[in-house]
C-alpha distance (Angstrom), angle and dihedral (degrees) to the residues before:
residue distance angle dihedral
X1 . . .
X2 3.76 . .
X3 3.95 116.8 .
X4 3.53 121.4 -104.1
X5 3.96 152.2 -156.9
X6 3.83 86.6 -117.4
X7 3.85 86.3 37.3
X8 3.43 136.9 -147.1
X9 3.69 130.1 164.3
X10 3.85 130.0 -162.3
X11 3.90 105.8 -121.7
X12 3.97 120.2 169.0
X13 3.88 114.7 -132.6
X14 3.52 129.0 133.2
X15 3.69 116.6 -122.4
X16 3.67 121.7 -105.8
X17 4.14 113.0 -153.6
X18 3.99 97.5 -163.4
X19 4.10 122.9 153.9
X20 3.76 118.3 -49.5
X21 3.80 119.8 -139.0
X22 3.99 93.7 -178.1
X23 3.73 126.6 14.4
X24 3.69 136.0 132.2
X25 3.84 108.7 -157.9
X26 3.99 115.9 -169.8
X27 3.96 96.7 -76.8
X28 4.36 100.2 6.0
X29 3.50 123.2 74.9
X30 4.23 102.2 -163.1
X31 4.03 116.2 -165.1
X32 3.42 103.1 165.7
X33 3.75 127.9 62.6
X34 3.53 101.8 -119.1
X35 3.46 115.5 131.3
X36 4.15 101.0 -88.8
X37 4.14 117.9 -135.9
X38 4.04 105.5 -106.2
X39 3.33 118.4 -90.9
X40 3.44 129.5 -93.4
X41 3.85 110.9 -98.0
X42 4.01 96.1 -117.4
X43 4.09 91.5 52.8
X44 4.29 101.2 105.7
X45 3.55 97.1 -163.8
X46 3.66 156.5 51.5
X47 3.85 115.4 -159.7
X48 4.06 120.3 -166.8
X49 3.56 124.6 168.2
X50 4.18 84.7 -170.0
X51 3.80 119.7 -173.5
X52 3.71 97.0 -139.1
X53 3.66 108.0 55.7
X54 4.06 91.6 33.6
X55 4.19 82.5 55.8
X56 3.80 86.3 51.2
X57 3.86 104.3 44.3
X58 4.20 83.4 42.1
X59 3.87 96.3 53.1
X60 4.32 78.8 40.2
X61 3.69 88.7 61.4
X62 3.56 100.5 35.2
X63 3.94 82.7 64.8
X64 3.34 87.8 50.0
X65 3.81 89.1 58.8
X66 3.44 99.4 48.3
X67 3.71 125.7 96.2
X68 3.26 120.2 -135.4
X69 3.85 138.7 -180.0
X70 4.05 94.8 -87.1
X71 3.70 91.2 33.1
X72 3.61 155.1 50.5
X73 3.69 122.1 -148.5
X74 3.70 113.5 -75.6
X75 4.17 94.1 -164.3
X76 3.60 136.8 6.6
X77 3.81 138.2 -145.9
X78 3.57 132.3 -98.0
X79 4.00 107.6 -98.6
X80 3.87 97.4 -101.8
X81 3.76 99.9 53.7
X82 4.13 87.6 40.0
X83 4.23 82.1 54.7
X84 3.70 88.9 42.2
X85 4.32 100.9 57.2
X86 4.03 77.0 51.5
X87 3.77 91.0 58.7
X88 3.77 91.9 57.1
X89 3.72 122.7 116.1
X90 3.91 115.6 -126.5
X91 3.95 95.2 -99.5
X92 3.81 92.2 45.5
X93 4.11 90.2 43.6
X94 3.88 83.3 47.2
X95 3.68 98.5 52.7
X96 3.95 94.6 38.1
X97 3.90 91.3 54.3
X98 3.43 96.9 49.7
X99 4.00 84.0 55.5
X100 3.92 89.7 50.6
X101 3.41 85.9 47.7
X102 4.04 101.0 56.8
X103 4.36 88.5 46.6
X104 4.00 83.7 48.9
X105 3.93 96.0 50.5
X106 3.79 94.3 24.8
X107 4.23 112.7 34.7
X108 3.64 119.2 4.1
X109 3.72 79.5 85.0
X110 3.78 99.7 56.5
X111 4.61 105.1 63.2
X112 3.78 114.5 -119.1
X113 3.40 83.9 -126.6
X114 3.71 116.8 30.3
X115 4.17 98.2 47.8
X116 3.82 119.4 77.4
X117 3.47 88.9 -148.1
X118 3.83 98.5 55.8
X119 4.18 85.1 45.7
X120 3.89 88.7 52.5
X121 3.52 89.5 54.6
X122 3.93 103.0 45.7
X123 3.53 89.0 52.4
X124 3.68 101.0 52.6
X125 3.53 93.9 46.1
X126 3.72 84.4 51.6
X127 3.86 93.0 47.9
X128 4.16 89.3 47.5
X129 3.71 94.8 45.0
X130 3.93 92.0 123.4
X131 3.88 83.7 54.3
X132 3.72 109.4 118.3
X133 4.24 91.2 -166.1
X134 3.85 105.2 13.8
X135 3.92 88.1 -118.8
X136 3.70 108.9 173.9
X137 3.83 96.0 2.0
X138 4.22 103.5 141.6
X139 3.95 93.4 -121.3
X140 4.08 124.8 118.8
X141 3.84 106.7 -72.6
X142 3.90 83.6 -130.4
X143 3.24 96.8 49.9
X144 4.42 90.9 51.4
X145 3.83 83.6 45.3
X146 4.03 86.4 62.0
X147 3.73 99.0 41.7
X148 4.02 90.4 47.3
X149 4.16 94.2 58.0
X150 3.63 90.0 37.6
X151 3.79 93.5 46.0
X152 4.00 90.0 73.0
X153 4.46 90.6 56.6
X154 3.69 90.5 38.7
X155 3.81 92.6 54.7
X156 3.87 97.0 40.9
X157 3.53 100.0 42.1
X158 4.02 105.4 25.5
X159 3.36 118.9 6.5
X160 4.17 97.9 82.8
X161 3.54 85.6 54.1
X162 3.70 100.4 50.7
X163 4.02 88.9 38.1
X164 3.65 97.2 60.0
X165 4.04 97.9 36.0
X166 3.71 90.0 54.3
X167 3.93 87.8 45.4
X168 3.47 89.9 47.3
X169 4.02 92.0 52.8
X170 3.47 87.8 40.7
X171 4.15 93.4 62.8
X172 3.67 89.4 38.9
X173 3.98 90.5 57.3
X174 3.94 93.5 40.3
X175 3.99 93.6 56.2
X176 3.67 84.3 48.4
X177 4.23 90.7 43.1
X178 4.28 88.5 48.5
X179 4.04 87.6 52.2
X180 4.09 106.6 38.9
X181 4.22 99.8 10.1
X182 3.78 96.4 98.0
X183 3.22 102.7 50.4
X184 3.62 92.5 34.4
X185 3.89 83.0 57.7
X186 3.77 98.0 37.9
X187 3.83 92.1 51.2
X188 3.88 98.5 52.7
X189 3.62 92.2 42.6
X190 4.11 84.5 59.2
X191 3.83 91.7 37.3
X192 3.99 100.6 50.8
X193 3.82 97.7 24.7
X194 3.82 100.5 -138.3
X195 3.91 129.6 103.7
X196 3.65 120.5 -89.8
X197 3.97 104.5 -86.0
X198 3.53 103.0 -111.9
X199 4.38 134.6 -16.7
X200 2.60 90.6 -96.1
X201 3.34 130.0 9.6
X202 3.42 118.6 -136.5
X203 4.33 115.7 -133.8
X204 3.73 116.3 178.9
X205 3.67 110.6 -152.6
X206 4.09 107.1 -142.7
X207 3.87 126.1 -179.1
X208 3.70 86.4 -134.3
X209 3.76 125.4 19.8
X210 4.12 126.5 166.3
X211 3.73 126.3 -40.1
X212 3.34 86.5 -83.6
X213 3.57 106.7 64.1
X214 3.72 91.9 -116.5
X215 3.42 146.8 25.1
X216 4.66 146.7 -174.8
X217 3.35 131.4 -151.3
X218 3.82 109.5 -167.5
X219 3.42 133.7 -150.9
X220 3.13 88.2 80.4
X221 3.90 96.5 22.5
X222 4.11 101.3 -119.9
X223 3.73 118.0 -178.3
X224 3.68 115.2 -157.2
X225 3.68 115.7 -169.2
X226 3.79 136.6 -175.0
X227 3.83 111.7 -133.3
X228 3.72 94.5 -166.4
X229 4.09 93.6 54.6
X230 3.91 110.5 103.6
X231 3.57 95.7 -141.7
X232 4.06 89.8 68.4
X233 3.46 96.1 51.6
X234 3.97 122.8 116.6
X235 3.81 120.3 -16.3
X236 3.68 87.9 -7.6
X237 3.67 92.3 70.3
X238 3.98 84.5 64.1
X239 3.32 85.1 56.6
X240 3.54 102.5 49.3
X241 4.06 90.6 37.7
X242 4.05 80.5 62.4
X243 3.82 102.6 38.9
X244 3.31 91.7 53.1
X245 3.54 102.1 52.3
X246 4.02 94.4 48.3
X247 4.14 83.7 61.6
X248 4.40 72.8 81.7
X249 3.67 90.2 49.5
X250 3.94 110.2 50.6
X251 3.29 106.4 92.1
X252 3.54 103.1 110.9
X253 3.75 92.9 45.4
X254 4.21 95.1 54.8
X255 3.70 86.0 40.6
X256 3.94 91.1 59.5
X257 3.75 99.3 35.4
X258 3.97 87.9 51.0
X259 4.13 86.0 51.9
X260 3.70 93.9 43.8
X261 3.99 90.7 49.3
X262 3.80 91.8 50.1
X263 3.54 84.9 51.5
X264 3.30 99.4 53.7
X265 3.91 97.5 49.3
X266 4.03 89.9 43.0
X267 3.75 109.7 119.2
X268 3.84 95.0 3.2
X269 4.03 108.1 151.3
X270 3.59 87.7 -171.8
X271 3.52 135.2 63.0
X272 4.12 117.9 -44.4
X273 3.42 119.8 -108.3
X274 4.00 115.5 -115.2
X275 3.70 106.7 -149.7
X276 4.11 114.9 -171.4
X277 3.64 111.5 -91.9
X278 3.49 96.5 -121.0
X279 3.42 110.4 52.7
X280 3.97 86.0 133.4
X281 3.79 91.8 61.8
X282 4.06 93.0 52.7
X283 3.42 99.8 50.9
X284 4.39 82.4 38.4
X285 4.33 83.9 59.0
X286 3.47 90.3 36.3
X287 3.85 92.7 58.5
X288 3.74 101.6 36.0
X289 3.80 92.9 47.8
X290 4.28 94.0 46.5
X291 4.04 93.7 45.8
X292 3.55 86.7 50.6
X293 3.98 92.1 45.0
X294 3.54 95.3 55.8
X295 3.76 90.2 52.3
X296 3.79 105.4 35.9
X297 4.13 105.1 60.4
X298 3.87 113.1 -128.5
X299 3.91 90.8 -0.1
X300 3.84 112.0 144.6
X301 3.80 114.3 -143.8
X302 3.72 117.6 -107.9
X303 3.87 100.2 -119.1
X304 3.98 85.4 54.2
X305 3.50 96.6 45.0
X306 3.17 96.8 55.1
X307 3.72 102.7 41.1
X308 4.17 96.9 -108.8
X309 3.52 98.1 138.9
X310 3.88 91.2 60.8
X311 3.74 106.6 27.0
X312 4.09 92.8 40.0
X313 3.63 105.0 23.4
X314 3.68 110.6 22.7
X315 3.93 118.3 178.3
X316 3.51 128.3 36.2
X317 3.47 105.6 -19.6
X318 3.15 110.3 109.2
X319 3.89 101.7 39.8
X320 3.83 80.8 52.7
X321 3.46 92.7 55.6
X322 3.51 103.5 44.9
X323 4.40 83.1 53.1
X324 3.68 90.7 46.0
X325 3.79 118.5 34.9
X326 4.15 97.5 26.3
X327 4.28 88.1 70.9
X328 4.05 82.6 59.1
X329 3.90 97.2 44.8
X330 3.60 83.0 51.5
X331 3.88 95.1 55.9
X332 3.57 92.9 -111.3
X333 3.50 107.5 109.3
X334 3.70 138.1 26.4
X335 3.76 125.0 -101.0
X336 3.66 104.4 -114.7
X337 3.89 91.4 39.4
X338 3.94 80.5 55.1
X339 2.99 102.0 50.5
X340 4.44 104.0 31.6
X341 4.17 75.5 59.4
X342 3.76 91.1 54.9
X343 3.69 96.3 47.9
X344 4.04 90.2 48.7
X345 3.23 89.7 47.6
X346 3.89 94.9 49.9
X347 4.04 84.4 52.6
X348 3.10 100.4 53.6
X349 3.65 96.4 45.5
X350 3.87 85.2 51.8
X351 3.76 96.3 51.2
X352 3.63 93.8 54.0
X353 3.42 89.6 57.5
């Protein structure tokens, strides 16, 4: 699957289902970390608000913050954590800079997303969140060394906070999940003719996440997504919840849009056609944000919202889309044909330009 700015990356790894010390699955709120009874087959999600792998993407995006001698800061905090490193005493302030320090010389310049390595890592911290010591967890010995001192300040300090705002977005999301879910569920299942990636689907829910708010590693399909981000906030975090869980299930939608744009450049004399790179993901905001718009009275789709369609995919995309692919979210016409008619569409749009 191609990368994208909502990003997801196809990364083989078997799952490992090991005891849970803070989940929230659709219908079971787990606080302990004994082993929890499987879920039923009809539950969608997973929800953890984990204290390993928020620790990590924190101390991640405190590097991130930091200035150093090459660079400015590329993001900032949100105003209570910024007051909160002030609060710390000189031995905590010690110890937590020399764990900024290690993610600034060491990560921040390997993506969450787009390096194996930093993949392999979030998910086994994920998978040993019940872990009091991260003892046999496959993840750099330096690297467990930092997150053990800094695990201490982080728990003091930030941790409570963290905890109960991704609990908090977490119960928000579920009430929304129990109303709209199945047929959120029912109708991409129709629309992208696959099964649903996973049961369930595992969503870690991280006071910081990636630059862009959110972000899936597949295989298996992981959501990770920032509760403090604005964009996931209300109804749009059903939307988000949803779009980022179909980056598991579009196979059969890149696999047609990559025939239909061979297709379309076979036999050309001329100049080929260059058709954006992800295609996929527009007509992937494009559905997430409409299901949810037909359920969710007055909400405004997240690609729209947020001015996608002419900062990210200016032109006719969109219009294109909403002739092309609706008539096969309505049951009306068959994927490929969908989508071969979008694509031809696309080119001909970009050779009369």
């Amino acid at each position: 699957m191609k990368p994208c700015s909502c990003p997801c990356l196809s990364v083989r790894r078997p799952r490992l289902r090991i005891a849970l010390c803070a989940v929230i699955s659709v219908g079971v709120l787990a606080t302990t970390s004994r082993a929890q009874p499987k879920p039923a087959a009809d539950q969608r999600f997973e929800f953890h608000s984990a204290f390993w792998v928020n620790l990590h993407h924190f101390l991640y995006w405190n590097a991130l913050a930091t200035p150093t001698k090459n660079r400015a800061g590329t993001v900032v905090l949100n105003r209570a954590d910024a007051d909160e490193v002030k609060q710390l005493t000189s031995d905590e302030r010690q110890i937590w800079d020399a764990a900024v320090a290690y993610y600034q010389h060491s990560l921040v310049q390997r993506d969450l997303l787009f390096d194996e390595s930093m993949i392999g890592i979030k998910n086994r911290l994920e998978d040993a969140e019940a872990s009091p010591d991260l003892a046999g967890v496959a993840i750099p010995s330096n690297l467990r060394d930092v997150l053990l001192k800094a695990a201490p300040v982080y728990r003091t300090h930030f941790w409570p906070r963290h905890d109960s705002q991704n609990r908090e977005w977490i119960a928000r999301l579920q009430s929304l999940i129990e109303k709209y879910g199945a047929g959120m569920r029912t109708a991409l299942l129709r629309i992208y003719e696959v099964p649903w990636p996973g049961e369930p689907v595992r969503v870690d829910a991280v006071a910081y996440a990636n630059w862009a708010g959110a972000y899936t590693t597949i295989d298996p399909t992981r959501p990770t997504i920032s509760t403090s981000a604005q964009a996931n906030q209300g109804p749009a975090a059903l939307e988000i919840v949803f779009h980022e869980t179909s980056h598991g299930m579009m196979d059969k939608v890149t696999d047609a849009i990559a025939t239909a744009e061979k297709a379309a450049n076979a036999g050309r004399s001329g100049r080929q056609i260059h058709f954006r790179r992800d295609l996929w993901h527009e007509v992937l905001f494009y559905t997430s944000g409409e299901l949810v718009a037909e359920r969710v009275p007055s909400y405004v789709a997240f690609a729209d919202k947020n001015g996608l369609w002419t900062r990210a995919w200016p032109g006719p995309d969109r219009a294109l889309i909403v002739q092309d692919w609706t008539p096969h979210m309505n049951g009306t016409v068959g994927l490929q044909q969908s989508l071969a008619k979008l694509v031809g569409d696309l080119a001909q749009a970009t050779a009369n330009q």
